[in-house]
C-alpha positions in Angstrom: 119.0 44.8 139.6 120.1 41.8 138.5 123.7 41.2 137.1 123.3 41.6 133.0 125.3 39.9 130.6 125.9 39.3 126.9 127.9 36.6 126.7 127.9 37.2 122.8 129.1 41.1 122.9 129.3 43.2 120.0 130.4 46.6 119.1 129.1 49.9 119.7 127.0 51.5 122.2 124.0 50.1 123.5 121.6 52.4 126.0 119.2 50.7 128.4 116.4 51.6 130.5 115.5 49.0 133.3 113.4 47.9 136.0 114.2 45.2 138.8 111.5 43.5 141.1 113.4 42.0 144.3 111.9 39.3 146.0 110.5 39.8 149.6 113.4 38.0 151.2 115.5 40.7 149.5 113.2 43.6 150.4 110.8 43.9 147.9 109.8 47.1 146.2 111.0 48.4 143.0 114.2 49.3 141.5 114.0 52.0 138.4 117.6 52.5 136.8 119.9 52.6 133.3 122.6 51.7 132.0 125.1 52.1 129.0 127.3 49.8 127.1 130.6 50.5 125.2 131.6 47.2 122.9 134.8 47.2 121.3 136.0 44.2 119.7 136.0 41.1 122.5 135.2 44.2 125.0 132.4 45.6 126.6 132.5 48.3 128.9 129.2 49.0 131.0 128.4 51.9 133.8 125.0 52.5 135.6 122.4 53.7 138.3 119.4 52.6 139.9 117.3 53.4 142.7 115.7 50.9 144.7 112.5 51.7 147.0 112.4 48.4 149.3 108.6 47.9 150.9 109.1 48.5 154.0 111.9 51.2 153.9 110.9 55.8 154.1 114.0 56.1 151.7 115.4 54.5 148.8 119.4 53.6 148.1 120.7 54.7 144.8 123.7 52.6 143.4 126.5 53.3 140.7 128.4 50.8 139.6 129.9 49.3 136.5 131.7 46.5 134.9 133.5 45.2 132.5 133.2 42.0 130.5 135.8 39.7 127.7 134.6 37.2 124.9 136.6 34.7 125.4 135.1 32.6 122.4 131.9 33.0 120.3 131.3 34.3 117.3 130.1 34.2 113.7 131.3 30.6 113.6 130.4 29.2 116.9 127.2 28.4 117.3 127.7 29.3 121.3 129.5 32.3 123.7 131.9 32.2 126.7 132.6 35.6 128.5 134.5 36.5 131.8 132.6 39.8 133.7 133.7 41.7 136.4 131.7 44.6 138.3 131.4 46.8 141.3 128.5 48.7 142.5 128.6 51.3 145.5 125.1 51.3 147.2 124.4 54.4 149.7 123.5 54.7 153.4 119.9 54.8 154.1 117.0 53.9 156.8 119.9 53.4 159.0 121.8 51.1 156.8 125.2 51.2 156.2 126.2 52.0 152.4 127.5 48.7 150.8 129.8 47.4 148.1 129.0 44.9 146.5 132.1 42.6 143.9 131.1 40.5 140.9 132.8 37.8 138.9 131.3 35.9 137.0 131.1 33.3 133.5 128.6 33.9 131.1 127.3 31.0 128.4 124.9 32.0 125.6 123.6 30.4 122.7 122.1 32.4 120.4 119.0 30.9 118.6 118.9 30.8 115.0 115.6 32.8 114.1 114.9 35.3 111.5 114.1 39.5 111.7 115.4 38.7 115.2 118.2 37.8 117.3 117.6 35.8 120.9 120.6 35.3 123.4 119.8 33.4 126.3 122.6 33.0 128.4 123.4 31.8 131.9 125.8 33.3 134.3 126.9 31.9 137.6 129.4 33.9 139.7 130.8 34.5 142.5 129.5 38.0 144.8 131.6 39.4 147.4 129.8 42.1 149.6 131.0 44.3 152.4 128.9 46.8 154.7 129.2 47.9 157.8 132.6 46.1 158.5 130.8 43.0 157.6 132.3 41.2 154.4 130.5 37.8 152.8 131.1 36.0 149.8 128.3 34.2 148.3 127.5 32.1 145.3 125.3 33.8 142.6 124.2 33.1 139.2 121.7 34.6 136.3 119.0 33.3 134.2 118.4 35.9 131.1 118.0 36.8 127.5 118.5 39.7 125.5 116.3 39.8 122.4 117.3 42.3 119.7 114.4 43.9 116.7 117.1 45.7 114.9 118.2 48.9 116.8 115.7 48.1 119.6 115.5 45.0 121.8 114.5 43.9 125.4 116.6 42.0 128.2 115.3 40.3 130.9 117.2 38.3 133.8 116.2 36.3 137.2 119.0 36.6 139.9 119.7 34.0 142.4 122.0 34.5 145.5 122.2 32.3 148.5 121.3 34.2 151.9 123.5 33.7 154.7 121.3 32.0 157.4 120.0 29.9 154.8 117.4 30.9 151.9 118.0 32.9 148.5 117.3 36.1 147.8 116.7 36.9 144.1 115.7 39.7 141.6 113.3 39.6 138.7 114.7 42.4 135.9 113.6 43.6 132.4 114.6 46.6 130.3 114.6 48.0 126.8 117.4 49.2 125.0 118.9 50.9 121.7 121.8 50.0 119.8 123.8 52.3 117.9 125.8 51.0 116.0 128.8 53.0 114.2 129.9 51.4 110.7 133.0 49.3 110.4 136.3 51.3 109.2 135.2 55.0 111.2 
């Protein structure tokens, strides 16, 4: 899946359903997961699971991670976000691969776009991914293309990963989702 952000935050919980195309220099297949959101003030706390089928594999890897991301400016008044996010995933051994875990950081930038009945957030994210598996640990360069649009309680989110490959290349991830935000009222 690729690494979501919300550069803009907000409060409550927010639950999403997602899917995640990997590129054939990442494995291919398809990748079915969710995840949930806790926002609290500048805060947003995020855990999830997916399962990715690569094309060639006989099994799949499941992998549970979370993250957790600050505001560092954005708001009501600024017409643009900054965040800070940090995340960890544990990916399980399968088809005779070692399990793997895998360490975001990362800056996210949004603007949201002024439009009516609807609220669009595209944001961009570069970071930095350190991955060890198999007593083999790399750090790579990464970085996210996305948007989250929002219809009220119900929205969509879609993202394109990039990571450099070591050897030369990229491997990347194409990933949408829907989600629900509930929202508690201010003062509970």
């Amino acid at each position: 899946m690729p690494v979501w952000n919300s550069p803009k935050g907000g409060t409550g919980v927010t639950i999403s359903g997602d899917y995640g195309k990997p590129n054939d220099a990442n494995g291919g297949g398809n990748a079915w997961g969710g995840h949930a959101s806790l926002g609290v003030g500048t805060l947003t706390f995020t855990a999830g699971v997916a399962r990715w089928k690569p094309d060639a594999a006989t099994e799949g890897f499941t992998s549970i991670g979370g993250n957790a991301a600050f505001r560092l400016i954005g708001g009501s008044l600024l017409p643009f976000s900054l965040n800070l996010q940090a995340g960890a995933a544990r990916t399980d051994s399968a088809n005779s691969t070692p399990a793997r875990t895998a360490v975001t950081g990362a800056v996210g930038f949004s603007v949201p776009l002024p439009t009516p009945g609807i609220s669009i957030e595209p944001y961009f994210s570069p970071g930095i991914r350190y991955r060890s598996s198999g007593g083999t640990n790399t750090t790579k360069f990464g970085y996210v293309f996305g948007a989250n649009l929002s219809f009220g309680l119900v929205g969509v989110h879609l993202a394109y990963d990039n990571e450099r490959k070591t050897g030369g290349g990229n491997v990347g991830v194409f990933g949408v989702g829907l989600h629900v935000d509930l929202h508690l009222p201010l003062g509970m």
